[in-house]
C-alpha positions in Angstrom: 109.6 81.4 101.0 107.9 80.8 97.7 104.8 82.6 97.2 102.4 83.1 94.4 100.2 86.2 94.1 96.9 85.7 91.5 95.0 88.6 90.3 93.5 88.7 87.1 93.7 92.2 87.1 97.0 93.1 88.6 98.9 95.7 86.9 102.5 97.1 86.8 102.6 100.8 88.1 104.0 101.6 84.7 99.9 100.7 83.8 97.1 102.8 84.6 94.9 99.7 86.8 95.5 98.1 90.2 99.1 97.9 91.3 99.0 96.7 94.7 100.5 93.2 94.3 103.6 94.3 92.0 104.5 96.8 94.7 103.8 94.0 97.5 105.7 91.6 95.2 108.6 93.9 94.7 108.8 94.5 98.3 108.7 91.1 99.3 111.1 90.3 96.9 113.9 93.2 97.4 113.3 93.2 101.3 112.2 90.0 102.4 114.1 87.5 100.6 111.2 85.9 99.1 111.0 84.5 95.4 107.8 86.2 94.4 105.3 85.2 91.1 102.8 87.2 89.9 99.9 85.5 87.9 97.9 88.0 85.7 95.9 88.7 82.8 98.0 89.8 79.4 94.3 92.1 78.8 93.4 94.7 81.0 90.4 95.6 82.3 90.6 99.3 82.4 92.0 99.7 78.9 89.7 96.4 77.3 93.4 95.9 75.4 96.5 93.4 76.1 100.0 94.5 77.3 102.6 95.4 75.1 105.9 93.8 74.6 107.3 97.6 75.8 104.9 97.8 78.5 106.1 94.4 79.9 109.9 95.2 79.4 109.5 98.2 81.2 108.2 97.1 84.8 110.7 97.8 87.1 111.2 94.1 89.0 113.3 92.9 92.0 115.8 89.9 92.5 113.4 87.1 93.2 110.8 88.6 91.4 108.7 86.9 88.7 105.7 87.4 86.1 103.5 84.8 84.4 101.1 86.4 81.8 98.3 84.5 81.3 96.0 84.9 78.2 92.2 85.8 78.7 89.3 86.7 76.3 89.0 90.1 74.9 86.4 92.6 76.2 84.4 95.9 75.5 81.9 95.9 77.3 80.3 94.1 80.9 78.5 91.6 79.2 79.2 87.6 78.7 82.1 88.2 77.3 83.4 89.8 80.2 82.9 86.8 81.9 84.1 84.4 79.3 87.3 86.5 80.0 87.2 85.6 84.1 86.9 81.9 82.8 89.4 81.5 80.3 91.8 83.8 83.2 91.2 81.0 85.7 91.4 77.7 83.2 94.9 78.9 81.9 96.2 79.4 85.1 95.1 76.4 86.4 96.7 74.2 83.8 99.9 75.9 83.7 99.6 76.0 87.4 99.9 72.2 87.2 103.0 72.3 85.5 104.8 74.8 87.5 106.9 74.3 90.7 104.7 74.1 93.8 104.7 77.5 96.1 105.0 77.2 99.5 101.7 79.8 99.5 99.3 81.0 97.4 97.7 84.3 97.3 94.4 84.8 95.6 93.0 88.4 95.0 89.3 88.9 94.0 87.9 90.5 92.3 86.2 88.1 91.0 85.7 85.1 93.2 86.7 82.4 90.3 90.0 83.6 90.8 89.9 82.2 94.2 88.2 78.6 93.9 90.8 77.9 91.1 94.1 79.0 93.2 91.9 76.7 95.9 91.8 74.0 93.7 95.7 74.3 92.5 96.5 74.3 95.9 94.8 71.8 97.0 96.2 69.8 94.0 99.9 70.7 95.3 99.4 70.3 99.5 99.8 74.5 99.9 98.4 76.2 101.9 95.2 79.2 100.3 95.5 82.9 101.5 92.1 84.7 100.2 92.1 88.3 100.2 88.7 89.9 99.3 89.2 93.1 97.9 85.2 92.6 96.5 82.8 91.2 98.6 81.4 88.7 95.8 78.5 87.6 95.1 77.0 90.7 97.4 78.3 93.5 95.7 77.2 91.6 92.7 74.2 91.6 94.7 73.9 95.1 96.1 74.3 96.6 92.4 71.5 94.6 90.8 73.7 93.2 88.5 72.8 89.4 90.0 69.4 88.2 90.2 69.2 85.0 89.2 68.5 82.6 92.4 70.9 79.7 91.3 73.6 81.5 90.4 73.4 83.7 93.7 73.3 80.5 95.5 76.2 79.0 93.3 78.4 82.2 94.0 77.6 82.3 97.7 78.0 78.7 98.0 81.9 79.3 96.5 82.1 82.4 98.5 82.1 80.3 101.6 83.7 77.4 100.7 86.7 80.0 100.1 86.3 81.5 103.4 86.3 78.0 104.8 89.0 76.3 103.2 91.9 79.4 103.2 94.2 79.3 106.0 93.6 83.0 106.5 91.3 85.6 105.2 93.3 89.3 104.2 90.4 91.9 103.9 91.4 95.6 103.0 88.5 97.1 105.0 86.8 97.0 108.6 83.3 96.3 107.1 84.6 93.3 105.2 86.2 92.2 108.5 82.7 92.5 110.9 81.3 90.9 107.0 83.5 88.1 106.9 82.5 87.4 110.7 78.5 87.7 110.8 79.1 84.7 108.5 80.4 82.6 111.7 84.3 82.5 110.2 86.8 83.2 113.3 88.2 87.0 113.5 91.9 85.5 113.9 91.6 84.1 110.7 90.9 87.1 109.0 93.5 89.9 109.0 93.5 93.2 107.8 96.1 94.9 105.1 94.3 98.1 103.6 95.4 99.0 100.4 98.7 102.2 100.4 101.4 103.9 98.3 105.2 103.5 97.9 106.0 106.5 99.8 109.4 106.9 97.8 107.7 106.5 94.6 107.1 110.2 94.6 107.7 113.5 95.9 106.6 116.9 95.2 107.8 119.0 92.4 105.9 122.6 92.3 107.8 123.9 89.7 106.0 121.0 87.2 102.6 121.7 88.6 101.9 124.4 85.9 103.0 122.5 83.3 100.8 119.4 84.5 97.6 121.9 84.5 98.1 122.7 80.6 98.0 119.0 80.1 95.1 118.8 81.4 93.8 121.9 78.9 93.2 124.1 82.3 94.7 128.0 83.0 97.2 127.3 85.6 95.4 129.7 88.2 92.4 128.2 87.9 90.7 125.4 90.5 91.0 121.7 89.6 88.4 119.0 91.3 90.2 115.9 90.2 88.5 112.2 90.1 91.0 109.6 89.4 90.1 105.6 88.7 87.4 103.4 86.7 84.9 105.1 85.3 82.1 102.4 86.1 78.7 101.8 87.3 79.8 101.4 90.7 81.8 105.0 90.5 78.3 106.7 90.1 80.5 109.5 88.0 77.2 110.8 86.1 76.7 113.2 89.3 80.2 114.3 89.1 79.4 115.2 85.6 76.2 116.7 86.4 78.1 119.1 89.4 79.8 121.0 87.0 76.4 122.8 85.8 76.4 124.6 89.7 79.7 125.6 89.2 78.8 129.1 88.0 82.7 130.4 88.3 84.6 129.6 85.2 87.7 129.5 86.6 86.4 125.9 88.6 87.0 123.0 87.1 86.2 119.2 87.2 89.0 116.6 85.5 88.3 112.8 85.2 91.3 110.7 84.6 90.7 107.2 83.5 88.7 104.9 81.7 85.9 101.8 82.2 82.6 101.0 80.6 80.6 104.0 81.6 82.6 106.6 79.8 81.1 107.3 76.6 77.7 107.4 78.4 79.6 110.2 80.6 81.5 112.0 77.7 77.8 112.3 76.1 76.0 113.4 79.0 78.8 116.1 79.6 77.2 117.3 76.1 73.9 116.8 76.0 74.1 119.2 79.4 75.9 121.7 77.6 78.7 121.0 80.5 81.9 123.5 79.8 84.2 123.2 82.7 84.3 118.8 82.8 86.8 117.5 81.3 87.7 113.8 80.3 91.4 112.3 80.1 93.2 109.2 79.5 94.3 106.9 81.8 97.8 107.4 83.2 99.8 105.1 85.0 100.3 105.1 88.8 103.7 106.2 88.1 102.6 109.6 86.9 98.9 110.4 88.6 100.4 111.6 91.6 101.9 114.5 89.3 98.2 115.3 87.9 96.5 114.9 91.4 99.1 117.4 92.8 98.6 119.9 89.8 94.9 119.8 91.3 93.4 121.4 94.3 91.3 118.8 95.7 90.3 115.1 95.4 86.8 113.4 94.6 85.4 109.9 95.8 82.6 108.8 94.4 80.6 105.8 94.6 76.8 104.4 94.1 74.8 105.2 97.3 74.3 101.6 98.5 74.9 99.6 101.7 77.7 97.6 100.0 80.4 100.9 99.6 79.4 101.3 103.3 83.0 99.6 104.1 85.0 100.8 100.9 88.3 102.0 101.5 89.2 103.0 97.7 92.9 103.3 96.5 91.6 107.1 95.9 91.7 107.8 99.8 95.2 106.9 99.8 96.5 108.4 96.6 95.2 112.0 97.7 96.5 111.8 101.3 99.8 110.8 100.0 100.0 114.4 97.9 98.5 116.4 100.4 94.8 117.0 98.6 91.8 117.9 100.4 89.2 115.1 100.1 85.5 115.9 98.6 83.8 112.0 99.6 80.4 111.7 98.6 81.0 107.9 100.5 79.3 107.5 104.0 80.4 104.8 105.9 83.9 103.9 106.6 85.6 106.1 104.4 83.7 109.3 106.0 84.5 108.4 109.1 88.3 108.1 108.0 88.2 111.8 106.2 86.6 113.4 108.8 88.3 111.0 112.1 91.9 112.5 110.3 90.5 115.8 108.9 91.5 115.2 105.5 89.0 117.0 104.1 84.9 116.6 103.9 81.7 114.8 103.4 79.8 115.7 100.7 76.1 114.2 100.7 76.0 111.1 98.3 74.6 111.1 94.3 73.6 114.8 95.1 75.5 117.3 91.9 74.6 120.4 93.6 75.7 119.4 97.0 79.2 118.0 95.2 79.6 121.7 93.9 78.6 123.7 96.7 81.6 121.3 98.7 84.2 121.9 96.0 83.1 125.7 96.9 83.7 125.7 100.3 87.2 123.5 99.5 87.9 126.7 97.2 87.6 128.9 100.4 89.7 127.0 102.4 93.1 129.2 103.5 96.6 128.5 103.0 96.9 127.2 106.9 94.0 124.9 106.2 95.4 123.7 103.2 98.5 122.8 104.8 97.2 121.3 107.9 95.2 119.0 105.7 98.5 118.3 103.5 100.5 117.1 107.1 97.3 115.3 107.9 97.5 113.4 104.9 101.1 112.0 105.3 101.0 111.6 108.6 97.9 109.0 107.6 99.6 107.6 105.0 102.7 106.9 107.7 100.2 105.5 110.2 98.2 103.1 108.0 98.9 103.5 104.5 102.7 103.3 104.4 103.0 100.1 101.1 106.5 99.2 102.4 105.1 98.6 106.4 101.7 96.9 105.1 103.8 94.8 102.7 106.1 93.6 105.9 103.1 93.1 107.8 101.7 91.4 105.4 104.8 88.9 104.5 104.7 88.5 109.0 101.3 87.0 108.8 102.3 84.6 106.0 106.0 83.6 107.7 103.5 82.6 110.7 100.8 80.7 109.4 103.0 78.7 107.5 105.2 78.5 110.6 102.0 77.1 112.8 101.1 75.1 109.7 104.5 73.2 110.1 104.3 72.9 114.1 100.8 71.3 113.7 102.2 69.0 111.1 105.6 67.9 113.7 102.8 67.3 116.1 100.8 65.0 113.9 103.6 63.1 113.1 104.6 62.6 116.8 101.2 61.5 117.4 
């Protein structure tokens, strides 16, 4: 099987961004005997730079597994230019798409949608069959964040939405609520199939003799308590009332550590001292590889997100990463991610865009005893094993594209013998 995955913003885990289709492609690749191509973007969102010639030579690939780098516009901020940058992604991969051998699938990722109705095009070009997996409910998140207004393009985007939804052979949604989304919409549930986002459970194991050493990068006393956030640092991420929770954390041996980067940190850095905030700190992205190391040096994991209907369903990469080392979870995300913490007691609910609530939770997580602490810990990989094992998704995954393109070939034997 020949497949093609396209995500703009696809990243090696050697990158600080979202790695999810190098470690599917590596997987399918190495264990599925699959010839694999990646189509991404050369710039990356997180860091607003391109991918150096190091960088690239560094990703660790499998037999059968293949990159094509495709130039888009340069960005700093979320402005036009940031979709100029979507545009010139899709327009460059759909010429050079032209030109290259035809797949016997192709995977499109969102976000954004334009990624999609370009691989649609290509493939319809080329007689393959379109898998669409929504990681972004586009144009309603768009939508939800008051970030779209204008009627025509809302009715543009919505009109390309489900034309997607329509014309892909199946539908791979990494949540519930996009599922039961996805189906108010009239689109049939075996169409759409579910593959939440995971780790590489052999990517990484525990080390406690580096955890000390991972607290002084971070500029904190190695008995002190770390609250970590990890991810973009957007408007969506609603981090201002992490920033703002530090002010109610009276002890000074509590902490708060943000790793990563997006559009929203300056404003964040600034607020942190404006406030006169001591015990927040800001850090540099690091790549997947090496944020398990900082997560485990802390003592507990934050999710954040913008108090709106649309994160109802979110299921961020953050709910797997902390499982996977064994942190108790601080989610200040109703919905289906509560319900997940609190269903698998990995740790607690924390009430949404409230600072003093989020410090008054990373209190009680400070309280929590050794047995606690390792009862969560078990909880966490035995959730990971269930549901958020990479290596199992991934073979699921590859299983529901083996049979649609197997039921794709029966219906066209049938044709012909009609």
């Amino acid at each position: 099987m020949r497949i093609w995955l396209v995500n703009h913003y696809a990243v090696p885990p050697n990158i600080a961004g979202i790695t999810r289709h190098f470690e599917l492609a590596k997987e399918w690749a190495g264990e599925e005997d699959t010839q694999v191509t990646i189509w991404a973007s050369s710039f990356t969102h997180p860091r607003r730079q391109f991918i150096s010639k190091e960088e690239k030579d560094a990703i660790d690939f499998a037999d059968g597994m293949e990159v094509n780098w495709i130039w888009s516009f340069p960005h700093k901020k979320n402005d036009v230019w940031r979709i100029v940058n979507m545009l010139s992604f899709c327009i460059l991969f759909f010429f050079r798409a032209l030109f290259t051998k035809r797949p016997d699938v192709i995977v499109a990722s969102s976000p954004h949608i334009f990624t999609g109705f370009f691989a649609w095009m290509v493939a319809a070009i080329k007689g393959c069959p379109l898998v669409f997996e929504v990681r972004d409910l586009w144009p309603d998140t768009l939508i939800k964040m008051g970030g779209l207004k204008n009627p025509s393009a809302v009715r543009f985007l919505t009109w390309m939405e489900n034309l997607l939804y329509r014309k892909a052979e199946r539908i791979i949604v990494l949540t519930e609520y996009q599922r039961k989304f996805i189906m108010k919409r009239g689109f049939p549930e075996e169409k759409i199939k579910l593959i939440p986002n995971g780790v590489v459970v052999k990517s990484w194991s525990p080390n406690p003799s580096e955890r000390d050493n991972y607290k002084r990068k971070m500029g904190i006393p190695v008995d002190d308590f770390i609250a970590i956030y990890t991810g973009a640092h957007g408007p969506a991420n609603a981090l201002h009332h992490v920033v703002k929770a530090g002010k109610y954390l009276e002890d000074k041996k509590t902490h708060i550590v943000l790793i990563g980067d997006g559009p929203e940190k300056e404003k964040l850095i600034k607020l942190k001292q404006e406030k006169g905030i001591e015990n927040v700190h800001f850090l540099d992205p690091v790549p997947k590889s090496e944020i398990f190391n900082y997560t485990y040096a802390a003592d507990c994991g934050i999710i954040c997100l913008s108090d709106n209907e649309i994160f109802r369903g979110a299921r961020p990469n953050k709910l797997f990463d902390y499982s996977f080392v064994g942190k108790p979870i601080i989610t200040m995300v109703d919905g289906e991610l509560r319900e997940i913490v609190e269903k698998n007691h990995l740790g607690i609910f924390s009430e949404p865009e409230n600072p003093k609530a989020l410090a008054e939770s990373i209190k009680k997580v400070k309280k929590f005893s050794a047995d606690q602490l390792k009862e969560i810990a078990k909880n966490g990989r035995d959730y990971i094993d269930r549901e958020g094992d990479r290596k199992k998704l991934a073979h699921k995954y590859h299983g529901i594209l083996k049979e649609m393109l197997k039921e794709r070939e029966l219906k066209k034997t049938a044709n012909l013998a009609g």
